[in-house]
C-alpha positions as CSV (number, residue, x, y, z in Angstrom):
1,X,14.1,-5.7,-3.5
2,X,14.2,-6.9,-7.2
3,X,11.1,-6.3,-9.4
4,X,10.1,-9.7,-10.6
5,X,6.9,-9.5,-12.2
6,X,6.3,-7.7,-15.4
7,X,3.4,-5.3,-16.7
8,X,0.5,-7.6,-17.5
9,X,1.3,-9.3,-14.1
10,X,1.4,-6.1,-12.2
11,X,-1.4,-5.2,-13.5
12,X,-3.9,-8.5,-13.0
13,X,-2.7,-8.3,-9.4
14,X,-3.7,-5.0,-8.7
15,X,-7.2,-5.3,-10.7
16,X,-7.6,-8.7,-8.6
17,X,-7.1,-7.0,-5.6
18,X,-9.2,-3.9,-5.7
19,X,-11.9,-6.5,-7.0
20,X,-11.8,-8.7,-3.8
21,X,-11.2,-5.6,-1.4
22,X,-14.4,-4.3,-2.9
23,X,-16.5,-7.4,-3.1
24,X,-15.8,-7.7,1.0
25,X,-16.0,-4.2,1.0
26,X,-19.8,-4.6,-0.1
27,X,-20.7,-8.0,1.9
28,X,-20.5,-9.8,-1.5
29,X,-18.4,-12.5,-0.3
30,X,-17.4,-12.2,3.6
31,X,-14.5,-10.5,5.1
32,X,-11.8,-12.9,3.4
33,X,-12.1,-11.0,0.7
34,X,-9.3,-8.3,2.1
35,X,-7.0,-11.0,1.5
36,X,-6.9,-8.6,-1.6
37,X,-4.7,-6.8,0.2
38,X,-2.2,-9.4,-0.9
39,X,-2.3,-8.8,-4.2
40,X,-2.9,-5.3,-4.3
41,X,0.8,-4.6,-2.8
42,X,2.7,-7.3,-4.2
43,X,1.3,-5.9,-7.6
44,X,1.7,-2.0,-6.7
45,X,5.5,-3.1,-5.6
46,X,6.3,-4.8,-8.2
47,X,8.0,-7.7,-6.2
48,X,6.6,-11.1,-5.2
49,X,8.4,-12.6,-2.2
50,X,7.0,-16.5,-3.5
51,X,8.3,-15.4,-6.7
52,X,12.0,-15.0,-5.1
53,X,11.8,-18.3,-3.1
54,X,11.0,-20.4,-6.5
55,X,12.9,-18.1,-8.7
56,X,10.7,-16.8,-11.1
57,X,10.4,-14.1,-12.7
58,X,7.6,-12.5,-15.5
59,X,9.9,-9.1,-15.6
60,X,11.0,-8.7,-19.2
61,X,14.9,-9.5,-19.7
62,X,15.7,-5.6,-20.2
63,X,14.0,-4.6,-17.2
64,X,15.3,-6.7,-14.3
């Protein structure tokens, strides 16, 4: 697996996710929100498989 998302991405995923997960968590807004899930591991991994299929990438050049 290649990283393909950089830092700020990373890190927007992973705030996203814990957000959602605990919005569900608390009834806020229904049990789709563990679709955070999602985000949560594509942003702790560092990988996005969408990313791969459409060949992007927000890893810096010296990272990848």
């Amino acid at each position: 697996m290649k990283v393909n998302e950089g830092t700020l991405d990373r890190s927007l995923r992973v705030i996203a996710g814990l957000a959602l997960i605990a919005l569900a968590y608390f009834g806020t807004i229904g049990a789709w929100g563990y679709i955070g899930v999602v985000p949560l591991v594509t942003g702790a991994a560092g990988m996005c498989p969408l990313y791969s299929l459409l060949g992007i990438s927000t890893c810096p050049a010296s990272t990848r």
